[in-house]
N, CA, C and O atoms as a MOPAC input file, in Angstrom:
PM7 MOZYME 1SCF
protein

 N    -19.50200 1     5.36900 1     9.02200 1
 C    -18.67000 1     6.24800 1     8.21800 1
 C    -17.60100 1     5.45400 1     7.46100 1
 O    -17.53200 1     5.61500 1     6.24200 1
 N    -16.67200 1     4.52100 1     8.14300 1
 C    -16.07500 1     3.62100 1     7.47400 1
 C    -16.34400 1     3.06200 1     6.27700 1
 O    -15.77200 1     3.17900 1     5.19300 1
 N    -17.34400 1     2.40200 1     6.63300 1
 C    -18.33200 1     1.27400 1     5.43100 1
 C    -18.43300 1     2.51200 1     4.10800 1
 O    -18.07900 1     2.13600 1     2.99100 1
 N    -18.84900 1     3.75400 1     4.25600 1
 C    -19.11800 1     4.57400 1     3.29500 1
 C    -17.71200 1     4.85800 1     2.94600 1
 O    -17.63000 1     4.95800 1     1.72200 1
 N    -16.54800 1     5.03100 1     3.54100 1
 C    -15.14200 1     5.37100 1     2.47200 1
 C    -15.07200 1     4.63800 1     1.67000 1
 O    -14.86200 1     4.81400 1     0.47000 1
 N    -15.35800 1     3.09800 1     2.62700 1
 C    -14.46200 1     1.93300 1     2.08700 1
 C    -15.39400 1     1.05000 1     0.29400 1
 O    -14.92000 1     0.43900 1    -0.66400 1
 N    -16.76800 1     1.45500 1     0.66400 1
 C    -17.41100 1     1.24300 1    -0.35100 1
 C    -18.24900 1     1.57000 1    -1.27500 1
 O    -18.77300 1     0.87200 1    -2.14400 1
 N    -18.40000 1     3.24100 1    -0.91700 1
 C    -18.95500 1     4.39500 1    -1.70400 1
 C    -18.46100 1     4.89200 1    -2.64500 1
 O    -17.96700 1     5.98200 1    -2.35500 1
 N    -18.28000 1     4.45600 1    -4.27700 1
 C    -17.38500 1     4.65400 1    -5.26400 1
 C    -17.11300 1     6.25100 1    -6.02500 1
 O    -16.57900 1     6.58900 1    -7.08200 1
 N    -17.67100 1     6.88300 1    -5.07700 1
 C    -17.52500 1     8.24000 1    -5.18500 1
 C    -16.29900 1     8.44400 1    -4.35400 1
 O    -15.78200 1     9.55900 1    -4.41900 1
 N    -15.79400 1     7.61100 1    -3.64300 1
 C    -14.10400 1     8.36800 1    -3.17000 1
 C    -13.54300 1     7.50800 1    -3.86400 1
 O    -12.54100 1     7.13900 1    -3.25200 1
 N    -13.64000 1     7.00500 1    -4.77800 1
 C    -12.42800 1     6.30000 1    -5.17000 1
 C    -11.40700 1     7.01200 1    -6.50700 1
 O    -10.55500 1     6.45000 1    -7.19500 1
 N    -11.86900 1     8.39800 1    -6.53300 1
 C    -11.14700 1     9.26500 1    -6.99700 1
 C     -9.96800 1     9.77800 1    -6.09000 1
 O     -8.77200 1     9.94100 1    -6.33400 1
 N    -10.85000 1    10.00900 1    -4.76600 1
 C    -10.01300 1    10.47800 1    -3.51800 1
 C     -8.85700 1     9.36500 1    -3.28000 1
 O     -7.70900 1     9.77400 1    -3.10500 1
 N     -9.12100 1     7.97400 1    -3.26600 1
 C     -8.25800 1     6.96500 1    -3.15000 1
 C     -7.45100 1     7.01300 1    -3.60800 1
 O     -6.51200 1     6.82500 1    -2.83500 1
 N     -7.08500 1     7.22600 1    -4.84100 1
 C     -6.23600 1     7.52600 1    -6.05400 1
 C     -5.25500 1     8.45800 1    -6.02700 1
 O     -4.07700 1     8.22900 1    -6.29900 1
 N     -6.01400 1    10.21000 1    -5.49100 1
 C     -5.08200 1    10.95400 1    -5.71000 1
 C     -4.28300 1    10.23000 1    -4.26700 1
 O     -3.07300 1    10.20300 1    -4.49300 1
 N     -4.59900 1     9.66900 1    -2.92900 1
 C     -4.15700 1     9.12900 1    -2.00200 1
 C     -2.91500 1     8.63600 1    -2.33500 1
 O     -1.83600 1     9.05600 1    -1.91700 1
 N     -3.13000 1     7.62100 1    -3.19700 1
 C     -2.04000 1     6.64000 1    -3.89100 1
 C     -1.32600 1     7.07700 1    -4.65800 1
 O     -0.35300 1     6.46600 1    -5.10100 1
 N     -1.62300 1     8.10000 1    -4.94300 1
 C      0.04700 1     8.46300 1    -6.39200 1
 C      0.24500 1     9.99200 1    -5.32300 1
 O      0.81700 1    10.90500 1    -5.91900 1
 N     -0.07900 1    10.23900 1    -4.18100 1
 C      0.83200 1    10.87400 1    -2.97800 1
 C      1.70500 1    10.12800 1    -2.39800 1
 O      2.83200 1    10.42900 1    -2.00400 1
 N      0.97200 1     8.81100 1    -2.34000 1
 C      1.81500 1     8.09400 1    -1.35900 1
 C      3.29400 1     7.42700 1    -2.40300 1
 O      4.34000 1     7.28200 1    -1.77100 1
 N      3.31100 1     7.08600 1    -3.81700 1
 C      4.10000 1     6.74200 1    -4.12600 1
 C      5.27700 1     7.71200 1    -4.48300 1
 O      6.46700 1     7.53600 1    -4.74300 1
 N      4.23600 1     9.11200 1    -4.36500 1
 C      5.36500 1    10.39100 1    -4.77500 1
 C      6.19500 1    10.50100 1    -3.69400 1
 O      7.37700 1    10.76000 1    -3.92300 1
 N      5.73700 1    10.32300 1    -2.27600 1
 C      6.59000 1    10.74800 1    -1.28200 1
 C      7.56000 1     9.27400 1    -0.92100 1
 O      8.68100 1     9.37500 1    -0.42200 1
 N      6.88100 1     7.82800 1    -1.28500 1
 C      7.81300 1     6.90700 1    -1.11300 1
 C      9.17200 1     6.61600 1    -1.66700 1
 O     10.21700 1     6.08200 1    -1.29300 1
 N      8.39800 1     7.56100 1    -3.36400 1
 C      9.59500 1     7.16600 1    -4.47700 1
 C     10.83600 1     8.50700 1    -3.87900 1
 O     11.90000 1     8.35300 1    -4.47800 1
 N     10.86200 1     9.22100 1    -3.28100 1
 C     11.28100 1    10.43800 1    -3.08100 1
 C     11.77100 1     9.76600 1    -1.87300 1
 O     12.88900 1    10.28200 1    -1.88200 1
 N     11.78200 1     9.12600 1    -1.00300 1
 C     12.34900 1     9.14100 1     0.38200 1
 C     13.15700 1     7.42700 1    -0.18100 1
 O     14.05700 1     7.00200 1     0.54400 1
 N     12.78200 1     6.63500 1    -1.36900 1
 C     12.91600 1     5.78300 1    -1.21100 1
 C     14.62400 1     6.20900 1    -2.43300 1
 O     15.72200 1     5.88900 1    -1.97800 1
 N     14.54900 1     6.86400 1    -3.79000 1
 C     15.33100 1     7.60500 1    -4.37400 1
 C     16.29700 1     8.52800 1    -4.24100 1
 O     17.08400 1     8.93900 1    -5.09300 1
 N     16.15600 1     8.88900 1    -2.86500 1
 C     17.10900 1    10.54700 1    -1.83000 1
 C     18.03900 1     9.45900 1    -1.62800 1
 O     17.85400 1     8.32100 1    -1.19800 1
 N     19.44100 1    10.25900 1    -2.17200 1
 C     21.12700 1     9.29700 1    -1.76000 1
 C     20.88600 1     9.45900 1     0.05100 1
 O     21.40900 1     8.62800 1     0.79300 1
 N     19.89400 1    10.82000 1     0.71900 1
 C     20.45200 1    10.58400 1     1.63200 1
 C     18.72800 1    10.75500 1     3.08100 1
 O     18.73400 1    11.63200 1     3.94500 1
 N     17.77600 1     9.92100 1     2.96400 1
 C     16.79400 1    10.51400 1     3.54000 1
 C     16.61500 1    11.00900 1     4.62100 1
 O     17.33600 1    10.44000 1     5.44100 1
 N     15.83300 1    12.03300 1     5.20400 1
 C     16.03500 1    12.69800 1     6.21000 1
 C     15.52600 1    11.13000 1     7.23900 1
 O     14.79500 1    10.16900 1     7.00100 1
 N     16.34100 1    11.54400 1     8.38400 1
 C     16.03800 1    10.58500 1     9.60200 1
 C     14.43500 1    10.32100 1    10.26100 1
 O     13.89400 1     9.28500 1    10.64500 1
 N     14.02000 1    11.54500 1    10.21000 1
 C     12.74800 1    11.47200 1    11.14800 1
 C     11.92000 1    10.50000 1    10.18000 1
 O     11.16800 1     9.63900 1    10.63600 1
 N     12.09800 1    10.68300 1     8.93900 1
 C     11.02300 1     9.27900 1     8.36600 1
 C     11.30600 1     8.18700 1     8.33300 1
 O     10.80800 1     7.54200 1     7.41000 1
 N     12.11500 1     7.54700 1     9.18900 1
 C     13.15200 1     6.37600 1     9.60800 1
 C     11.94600 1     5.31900 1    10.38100 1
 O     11.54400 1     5.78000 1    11.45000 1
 N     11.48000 1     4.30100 1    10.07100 1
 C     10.70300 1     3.71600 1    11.74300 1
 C     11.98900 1     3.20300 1    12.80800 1
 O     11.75800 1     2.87700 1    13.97300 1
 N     13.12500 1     3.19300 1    12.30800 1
 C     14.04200 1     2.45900 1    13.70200 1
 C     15.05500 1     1.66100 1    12.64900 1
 O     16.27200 1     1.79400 1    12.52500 1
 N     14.06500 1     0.71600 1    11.87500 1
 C     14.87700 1    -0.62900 1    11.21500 1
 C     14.12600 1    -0.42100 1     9.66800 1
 O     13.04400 1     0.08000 1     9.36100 1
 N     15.01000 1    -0.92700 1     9.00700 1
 C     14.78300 1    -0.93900 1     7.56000 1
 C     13.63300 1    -1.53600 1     6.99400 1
 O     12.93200 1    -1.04700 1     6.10700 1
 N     13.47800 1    -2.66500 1     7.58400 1
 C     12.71000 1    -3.43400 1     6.94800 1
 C     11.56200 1    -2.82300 1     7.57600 1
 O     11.03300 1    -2.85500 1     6.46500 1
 N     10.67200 1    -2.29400 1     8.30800 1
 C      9.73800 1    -2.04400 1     9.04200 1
 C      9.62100 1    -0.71200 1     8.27000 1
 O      8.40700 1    -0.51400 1     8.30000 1
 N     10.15100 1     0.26600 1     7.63000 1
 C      9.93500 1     1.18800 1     6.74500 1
 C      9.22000 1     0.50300 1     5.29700 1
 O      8.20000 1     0.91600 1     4.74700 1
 N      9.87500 1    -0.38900 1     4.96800 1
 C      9.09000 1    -1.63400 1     3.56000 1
 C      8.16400 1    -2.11500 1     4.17000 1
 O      7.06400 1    -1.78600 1     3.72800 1
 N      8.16300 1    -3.05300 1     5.38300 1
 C      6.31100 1    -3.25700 1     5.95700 1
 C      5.36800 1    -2.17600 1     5.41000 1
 O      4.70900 1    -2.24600 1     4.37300 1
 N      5.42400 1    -1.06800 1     6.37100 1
 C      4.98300 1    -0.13600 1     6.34500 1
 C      3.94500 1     0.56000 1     5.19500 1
 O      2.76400 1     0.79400 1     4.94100 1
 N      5.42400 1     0.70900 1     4.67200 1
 C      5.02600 1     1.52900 1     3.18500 1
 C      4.30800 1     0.54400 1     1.92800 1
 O      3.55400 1     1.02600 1     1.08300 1
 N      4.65000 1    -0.75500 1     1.97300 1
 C      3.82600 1    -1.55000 1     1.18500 1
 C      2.28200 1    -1.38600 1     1.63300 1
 O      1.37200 1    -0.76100 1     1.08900 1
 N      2.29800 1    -2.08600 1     2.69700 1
 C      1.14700 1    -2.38600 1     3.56500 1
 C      0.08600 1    -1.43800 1     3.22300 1
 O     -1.04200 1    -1.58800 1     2.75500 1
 N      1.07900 1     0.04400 1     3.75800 1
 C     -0.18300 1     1.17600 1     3.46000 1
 C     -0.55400 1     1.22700 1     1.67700 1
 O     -1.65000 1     1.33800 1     1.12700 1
 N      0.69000 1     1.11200 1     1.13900 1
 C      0.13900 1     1.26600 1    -0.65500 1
 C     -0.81300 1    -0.07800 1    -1.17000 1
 O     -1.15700 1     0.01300 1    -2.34800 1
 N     -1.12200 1    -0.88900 1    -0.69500 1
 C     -1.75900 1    -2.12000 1    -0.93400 1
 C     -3.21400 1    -1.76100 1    -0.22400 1
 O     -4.25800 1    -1.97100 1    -0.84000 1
 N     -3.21000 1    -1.25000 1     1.01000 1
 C     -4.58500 1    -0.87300 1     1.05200 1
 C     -5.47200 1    -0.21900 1     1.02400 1
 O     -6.64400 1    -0.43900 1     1.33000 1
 N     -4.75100 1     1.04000 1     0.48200 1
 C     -4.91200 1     2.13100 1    -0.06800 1
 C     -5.22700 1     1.65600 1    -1.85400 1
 O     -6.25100 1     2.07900 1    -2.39200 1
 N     -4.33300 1     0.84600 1    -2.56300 1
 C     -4.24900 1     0.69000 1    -3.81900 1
 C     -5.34100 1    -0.00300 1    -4.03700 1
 O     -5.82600 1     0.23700 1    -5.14300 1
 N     -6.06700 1    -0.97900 1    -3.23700 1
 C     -7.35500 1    -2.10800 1    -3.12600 1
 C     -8.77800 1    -0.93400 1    -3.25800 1
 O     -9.83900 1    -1.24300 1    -3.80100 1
 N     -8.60500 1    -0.12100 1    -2.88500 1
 C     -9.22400 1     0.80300 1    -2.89600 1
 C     -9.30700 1     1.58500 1    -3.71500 1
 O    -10.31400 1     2.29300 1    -3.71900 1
 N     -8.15900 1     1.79300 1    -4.86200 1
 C     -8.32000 1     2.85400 1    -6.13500 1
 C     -9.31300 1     1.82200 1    -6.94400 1
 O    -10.26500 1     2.34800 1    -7.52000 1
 N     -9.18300 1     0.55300 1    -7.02400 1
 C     -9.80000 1    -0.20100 1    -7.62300 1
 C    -11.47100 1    -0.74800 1    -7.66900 1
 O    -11.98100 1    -1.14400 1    -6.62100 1
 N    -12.17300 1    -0.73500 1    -8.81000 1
 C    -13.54400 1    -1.24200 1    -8.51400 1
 C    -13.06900 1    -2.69100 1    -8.06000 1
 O    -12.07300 1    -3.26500 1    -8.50000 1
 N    -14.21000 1    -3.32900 1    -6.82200 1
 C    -14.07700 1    -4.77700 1    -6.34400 1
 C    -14.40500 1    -5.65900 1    -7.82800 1
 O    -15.24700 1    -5.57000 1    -8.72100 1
 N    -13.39400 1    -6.42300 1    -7.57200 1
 C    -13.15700 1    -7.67000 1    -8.60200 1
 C    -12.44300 1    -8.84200 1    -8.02000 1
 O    -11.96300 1    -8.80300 1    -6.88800 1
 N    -12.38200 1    -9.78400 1    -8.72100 1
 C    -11.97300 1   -11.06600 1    -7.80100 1
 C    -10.02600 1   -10.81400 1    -8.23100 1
 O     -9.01500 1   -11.18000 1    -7.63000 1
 N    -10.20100 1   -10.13600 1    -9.35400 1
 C     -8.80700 1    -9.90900 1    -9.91800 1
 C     -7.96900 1    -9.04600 1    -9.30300 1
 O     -6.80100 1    -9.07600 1    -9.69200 1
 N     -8.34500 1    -8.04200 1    -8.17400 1
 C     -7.61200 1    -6.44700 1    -7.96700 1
 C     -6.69400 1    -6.95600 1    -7.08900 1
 O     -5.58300 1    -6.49300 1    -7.35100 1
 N     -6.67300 1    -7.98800 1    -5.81500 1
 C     -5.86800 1    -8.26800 1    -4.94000 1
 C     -4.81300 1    -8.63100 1    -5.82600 1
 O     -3.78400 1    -8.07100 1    -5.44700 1
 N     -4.62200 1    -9.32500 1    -6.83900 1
 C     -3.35600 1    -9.93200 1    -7.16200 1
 C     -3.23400 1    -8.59600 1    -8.45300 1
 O     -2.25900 1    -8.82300 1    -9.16800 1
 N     -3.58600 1    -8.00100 1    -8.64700 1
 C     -3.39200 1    -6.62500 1    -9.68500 1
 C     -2.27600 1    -5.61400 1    -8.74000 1
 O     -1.23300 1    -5.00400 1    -8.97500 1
 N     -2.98400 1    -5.79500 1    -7.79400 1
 C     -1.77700 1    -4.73100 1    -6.86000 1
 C     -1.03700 1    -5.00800 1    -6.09700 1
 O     -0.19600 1    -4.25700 1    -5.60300 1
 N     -1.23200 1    -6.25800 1    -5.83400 1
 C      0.18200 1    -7.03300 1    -5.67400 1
 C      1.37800 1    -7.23500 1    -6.94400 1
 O      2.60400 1    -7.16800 1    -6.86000 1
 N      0.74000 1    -7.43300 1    -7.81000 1
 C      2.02600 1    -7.45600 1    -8.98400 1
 C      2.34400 1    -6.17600 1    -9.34100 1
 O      3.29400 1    -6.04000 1   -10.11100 1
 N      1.69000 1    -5.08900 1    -8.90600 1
 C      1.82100 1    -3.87300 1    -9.47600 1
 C      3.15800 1    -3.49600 1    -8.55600 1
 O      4.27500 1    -3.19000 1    -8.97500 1
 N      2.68600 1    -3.61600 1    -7.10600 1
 C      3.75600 1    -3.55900 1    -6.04700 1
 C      4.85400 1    -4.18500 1    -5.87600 1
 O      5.72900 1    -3.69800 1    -5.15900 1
 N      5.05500 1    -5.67000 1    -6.65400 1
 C      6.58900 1    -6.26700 1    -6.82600 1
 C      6.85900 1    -5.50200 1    -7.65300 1
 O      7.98300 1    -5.10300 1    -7.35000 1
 N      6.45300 1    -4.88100 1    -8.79300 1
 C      7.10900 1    -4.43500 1   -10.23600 1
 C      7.42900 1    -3.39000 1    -8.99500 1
 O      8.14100 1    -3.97900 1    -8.18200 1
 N      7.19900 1    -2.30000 1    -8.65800 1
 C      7.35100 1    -1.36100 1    -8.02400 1
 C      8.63500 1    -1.34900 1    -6.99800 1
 O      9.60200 1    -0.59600 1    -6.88400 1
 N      8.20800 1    -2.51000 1    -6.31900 1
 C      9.32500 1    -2.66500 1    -5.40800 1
 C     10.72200 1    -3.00800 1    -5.78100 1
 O     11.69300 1    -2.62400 1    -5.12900 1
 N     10.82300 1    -4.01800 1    -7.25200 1
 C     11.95600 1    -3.73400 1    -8.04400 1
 C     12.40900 1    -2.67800 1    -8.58400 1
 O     13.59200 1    -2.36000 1    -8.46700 1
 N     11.42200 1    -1.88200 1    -9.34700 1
 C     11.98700 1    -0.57800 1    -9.65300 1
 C     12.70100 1     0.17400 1    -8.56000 1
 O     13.79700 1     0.62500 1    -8.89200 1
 N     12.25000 1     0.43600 1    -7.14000 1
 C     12.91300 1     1.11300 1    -6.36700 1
 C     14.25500 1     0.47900 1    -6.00900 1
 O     15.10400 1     1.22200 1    -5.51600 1
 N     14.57400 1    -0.95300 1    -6.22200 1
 C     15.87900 1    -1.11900 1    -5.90600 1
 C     16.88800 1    -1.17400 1    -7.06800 1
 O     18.04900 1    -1.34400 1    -6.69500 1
 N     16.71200 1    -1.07500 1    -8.29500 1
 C     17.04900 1    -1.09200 1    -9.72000 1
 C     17.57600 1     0.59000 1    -9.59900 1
 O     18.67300 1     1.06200 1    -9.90100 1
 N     16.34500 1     1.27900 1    -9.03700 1
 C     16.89900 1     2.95700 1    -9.00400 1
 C     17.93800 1     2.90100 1    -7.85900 1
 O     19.03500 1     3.45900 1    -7.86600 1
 N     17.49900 1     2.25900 1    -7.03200 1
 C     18.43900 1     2.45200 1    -5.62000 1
 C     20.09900 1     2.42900 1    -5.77700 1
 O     20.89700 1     3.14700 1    -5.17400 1
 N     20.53100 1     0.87800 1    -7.25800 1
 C     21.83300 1     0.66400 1    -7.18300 1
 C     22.48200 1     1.49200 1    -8.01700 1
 O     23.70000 1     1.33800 1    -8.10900 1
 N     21.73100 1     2.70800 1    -8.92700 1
 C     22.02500 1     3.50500 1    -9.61300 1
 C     22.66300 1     4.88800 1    -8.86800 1
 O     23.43700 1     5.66500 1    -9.42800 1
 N     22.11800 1     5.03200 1    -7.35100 1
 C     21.92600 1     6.13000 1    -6.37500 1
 C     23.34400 1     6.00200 1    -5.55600 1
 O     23.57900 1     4.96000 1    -4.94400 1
 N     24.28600 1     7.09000 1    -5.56200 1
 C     25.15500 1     6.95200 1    -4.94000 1
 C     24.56300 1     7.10400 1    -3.21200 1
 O     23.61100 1     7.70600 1    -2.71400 1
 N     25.73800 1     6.17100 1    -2.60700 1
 C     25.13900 1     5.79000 1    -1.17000 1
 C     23.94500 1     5.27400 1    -0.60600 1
 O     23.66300 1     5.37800 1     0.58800 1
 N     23.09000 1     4.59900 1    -1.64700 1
 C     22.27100 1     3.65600 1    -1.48200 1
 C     22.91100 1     2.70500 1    -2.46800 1
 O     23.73400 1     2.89100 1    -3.36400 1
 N     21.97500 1     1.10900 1    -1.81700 1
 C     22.59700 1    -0.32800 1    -2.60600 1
 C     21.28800 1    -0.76000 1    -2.71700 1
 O     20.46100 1    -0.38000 1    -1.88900 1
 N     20.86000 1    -1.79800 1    -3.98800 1
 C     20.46800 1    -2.63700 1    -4.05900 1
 C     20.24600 1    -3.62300 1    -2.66700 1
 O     21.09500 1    -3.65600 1    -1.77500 1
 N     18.78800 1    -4.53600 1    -2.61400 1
 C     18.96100 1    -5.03200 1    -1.61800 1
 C     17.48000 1    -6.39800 1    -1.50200 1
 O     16.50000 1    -6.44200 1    -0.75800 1
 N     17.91300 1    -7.24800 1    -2.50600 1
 C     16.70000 1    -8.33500 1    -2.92600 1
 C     15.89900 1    -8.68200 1    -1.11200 1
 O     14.76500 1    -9.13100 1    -0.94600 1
 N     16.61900 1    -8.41200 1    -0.29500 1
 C     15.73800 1    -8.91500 1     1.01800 1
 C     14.69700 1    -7.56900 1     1.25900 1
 O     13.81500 1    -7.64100 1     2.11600 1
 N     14.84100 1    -6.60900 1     0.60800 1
 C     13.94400 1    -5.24700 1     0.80400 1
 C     12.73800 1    -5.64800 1    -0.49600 1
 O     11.74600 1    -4.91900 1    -0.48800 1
 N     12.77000 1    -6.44200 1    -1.28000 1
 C     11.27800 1    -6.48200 1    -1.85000 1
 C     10.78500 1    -7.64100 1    -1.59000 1
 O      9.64100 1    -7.87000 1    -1.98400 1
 N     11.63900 1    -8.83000 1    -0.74400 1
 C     10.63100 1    -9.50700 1     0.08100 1
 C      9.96700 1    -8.67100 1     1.07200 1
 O      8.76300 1    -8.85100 1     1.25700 1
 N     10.60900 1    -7.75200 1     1.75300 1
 C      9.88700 1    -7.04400 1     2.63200 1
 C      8.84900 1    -6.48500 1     2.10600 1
 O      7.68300 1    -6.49100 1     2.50100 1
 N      9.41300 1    -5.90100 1     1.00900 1
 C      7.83600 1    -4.88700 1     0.51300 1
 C      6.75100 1    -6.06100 1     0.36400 1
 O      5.76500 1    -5.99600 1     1.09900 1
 N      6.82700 1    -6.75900 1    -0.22400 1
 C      5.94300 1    -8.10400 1    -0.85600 1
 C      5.37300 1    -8.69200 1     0.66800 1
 O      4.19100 1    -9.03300 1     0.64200 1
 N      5.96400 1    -8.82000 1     1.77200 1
 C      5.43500 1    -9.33100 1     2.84900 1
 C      4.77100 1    -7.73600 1     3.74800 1
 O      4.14900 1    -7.99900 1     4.77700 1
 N      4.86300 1    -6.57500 1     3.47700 1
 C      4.18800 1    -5.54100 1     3.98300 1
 C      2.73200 1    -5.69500 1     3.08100 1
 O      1.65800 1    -5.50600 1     3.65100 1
 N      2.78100 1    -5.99900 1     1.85300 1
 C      1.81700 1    -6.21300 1     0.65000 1
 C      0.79300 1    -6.66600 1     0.81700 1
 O     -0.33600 1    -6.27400 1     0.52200 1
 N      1.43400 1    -8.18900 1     1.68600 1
 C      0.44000 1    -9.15900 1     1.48500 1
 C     -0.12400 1    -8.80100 1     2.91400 1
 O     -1.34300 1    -8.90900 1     3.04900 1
 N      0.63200 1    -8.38200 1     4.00600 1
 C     -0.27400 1    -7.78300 1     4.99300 1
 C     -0.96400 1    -6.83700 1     5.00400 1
 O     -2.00900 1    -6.93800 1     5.64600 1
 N     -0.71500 1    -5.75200 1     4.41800 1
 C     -1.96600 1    -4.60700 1     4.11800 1
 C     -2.95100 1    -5.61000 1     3.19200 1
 O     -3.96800 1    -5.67100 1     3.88300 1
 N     -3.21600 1    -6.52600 1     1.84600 1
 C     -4.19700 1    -7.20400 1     1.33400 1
 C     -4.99300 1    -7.34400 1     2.66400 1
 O     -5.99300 1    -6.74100 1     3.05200 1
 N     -4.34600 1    -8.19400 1     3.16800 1
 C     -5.18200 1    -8.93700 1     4.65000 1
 C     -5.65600 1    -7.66900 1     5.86000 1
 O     -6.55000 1    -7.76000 1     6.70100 1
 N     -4.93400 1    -6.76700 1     5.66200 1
 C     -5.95900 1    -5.71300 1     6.59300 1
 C     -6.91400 1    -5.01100 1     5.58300 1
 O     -7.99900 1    -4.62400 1     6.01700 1
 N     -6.74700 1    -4.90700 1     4.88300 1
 C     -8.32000 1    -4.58000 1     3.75900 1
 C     -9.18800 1    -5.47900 1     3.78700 1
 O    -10.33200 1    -5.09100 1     4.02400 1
 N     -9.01300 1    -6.68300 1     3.60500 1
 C     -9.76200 1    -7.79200 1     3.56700 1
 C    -10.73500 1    -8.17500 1     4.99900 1
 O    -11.81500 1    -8.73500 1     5.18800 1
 N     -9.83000 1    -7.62000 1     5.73800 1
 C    -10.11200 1    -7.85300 1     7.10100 1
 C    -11.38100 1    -6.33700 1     7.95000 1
 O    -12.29800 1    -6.37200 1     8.77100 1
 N    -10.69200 1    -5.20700 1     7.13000 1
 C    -11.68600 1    -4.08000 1     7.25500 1
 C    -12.64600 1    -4.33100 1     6.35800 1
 O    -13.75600 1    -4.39000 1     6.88600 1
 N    -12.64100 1    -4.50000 1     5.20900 1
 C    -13.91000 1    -4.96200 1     4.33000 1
 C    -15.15100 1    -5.68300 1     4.64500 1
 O    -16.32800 1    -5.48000 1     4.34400 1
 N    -14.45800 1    -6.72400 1     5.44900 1
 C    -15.80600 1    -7.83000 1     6.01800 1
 C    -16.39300 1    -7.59300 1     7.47000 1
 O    -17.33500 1    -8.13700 1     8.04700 1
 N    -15.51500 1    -6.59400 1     7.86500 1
 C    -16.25400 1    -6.26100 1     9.23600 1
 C    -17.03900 1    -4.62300 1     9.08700 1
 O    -17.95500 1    -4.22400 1     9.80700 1
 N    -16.27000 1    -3.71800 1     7.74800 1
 C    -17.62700 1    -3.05800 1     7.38700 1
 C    -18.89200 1    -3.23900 1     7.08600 1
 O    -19.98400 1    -2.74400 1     7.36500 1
 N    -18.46000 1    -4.06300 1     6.45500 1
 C    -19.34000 1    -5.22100 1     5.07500 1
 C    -20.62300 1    -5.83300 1     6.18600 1
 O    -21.84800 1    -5.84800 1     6.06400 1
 N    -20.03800 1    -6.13700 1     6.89100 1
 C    -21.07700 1    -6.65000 1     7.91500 1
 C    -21.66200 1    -5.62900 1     8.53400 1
 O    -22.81000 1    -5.31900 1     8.21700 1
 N    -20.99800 1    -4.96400 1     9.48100 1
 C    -21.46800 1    -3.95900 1     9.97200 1
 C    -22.79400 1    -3.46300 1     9.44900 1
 O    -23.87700 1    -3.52400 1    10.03200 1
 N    -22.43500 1    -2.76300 1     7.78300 1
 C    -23.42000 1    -2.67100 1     7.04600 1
 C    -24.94800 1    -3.34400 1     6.43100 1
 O    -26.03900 1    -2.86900 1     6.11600 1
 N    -24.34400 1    -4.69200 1     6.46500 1
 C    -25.55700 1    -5.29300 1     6.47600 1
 C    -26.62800 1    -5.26700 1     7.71900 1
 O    -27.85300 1    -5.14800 1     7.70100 1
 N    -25.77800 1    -5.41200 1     8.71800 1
 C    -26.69800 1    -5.28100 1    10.10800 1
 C    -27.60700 1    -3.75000 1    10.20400 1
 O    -28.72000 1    -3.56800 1    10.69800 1
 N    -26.83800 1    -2.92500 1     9.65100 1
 C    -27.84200 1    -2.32900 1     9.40200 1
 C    -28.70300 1    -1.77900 1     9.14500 1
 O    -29.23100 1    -0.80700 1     9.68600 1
 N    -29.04400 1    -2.55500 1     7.95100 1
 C    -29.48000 1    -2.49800 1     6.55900 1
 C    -30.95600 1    -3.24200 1     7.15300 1
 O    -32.13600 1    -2.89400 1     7.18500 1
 N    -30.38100 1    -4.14800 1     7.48400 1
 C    -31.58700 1    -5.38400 1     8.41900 1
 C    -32.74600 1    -4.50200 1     8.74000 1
 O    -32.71100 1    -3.27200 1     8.72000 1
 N    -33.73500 1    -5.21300 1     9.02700 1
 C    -34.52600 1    -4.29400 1     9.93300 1
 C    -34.53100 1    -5.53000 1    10.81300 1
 O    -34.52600 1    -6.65600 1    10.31600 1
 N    -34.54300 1    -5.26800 1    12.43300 1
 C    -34.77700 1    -5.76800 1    13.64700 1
 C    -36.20000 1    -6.26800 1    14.06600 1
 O    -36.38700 1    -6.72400 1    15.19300 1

């Protein structure tokens, strides 16, 4: 079932609307002068893990495979991650905060690597059994 989300280009519509949910509710919790607590993980930076991580492997996925898409949504996600702190110093009771888009950028590059990492063990999966025995 995996192997078929992850490489059946018939959800990659579904992927999509996925991804501009996920940036509606990030830009919204990330933009609120004051966000509600329960969407808190504990520590700041582990909210930017998080939320990169998931938009990077989710975003690898709006995309047809190309050798180009990993670094497409990675730059898409620094531009992104600046914009949210550019809006942030505009936001009364939020600040600017250049160590929050290393975070995003290091949540980034770890969601790349858990796609990459689900990819080749679908990927395989699939071939095995595809095989005949």
């Amino acid at each position: 079932m995996i192997d078929h989300l992850l490489f059946n280009p018939q959800w990659r519509l579904a992927w999509r609307v996925l991804f501009l949910a996920l940036v509606t509710v990030i830009s919204w919790l990330a933009f609120s002068p004051h966000p509600p607590q329960g969407a808190d993980l504990g520590w700041d930076k582990a909210n930017h893990f998080a939320a990169f991580g998931t938009l990077a492997v989710v975003g690898l996925q709006c995309l047809r495979p190309s050798g180009n898409r990993r670094w497409a949504v990675l730059t898409g996600l620094l531009a992104y991650g600046i914009l949210i702190e550019w809006v942030q110093s505009h936001v009364p009771g939020r600040d600017a905060d250049a160590r929050d888009v290393v975070a995003d950028m290091i949540g980034a590059a770890l969601g790349v690597g858990v796609h990459l990492l689900l990819t080749r063990l679908a990927g395989r999966r699939r071939s095995a059994q595809a095989s005949p025995r």
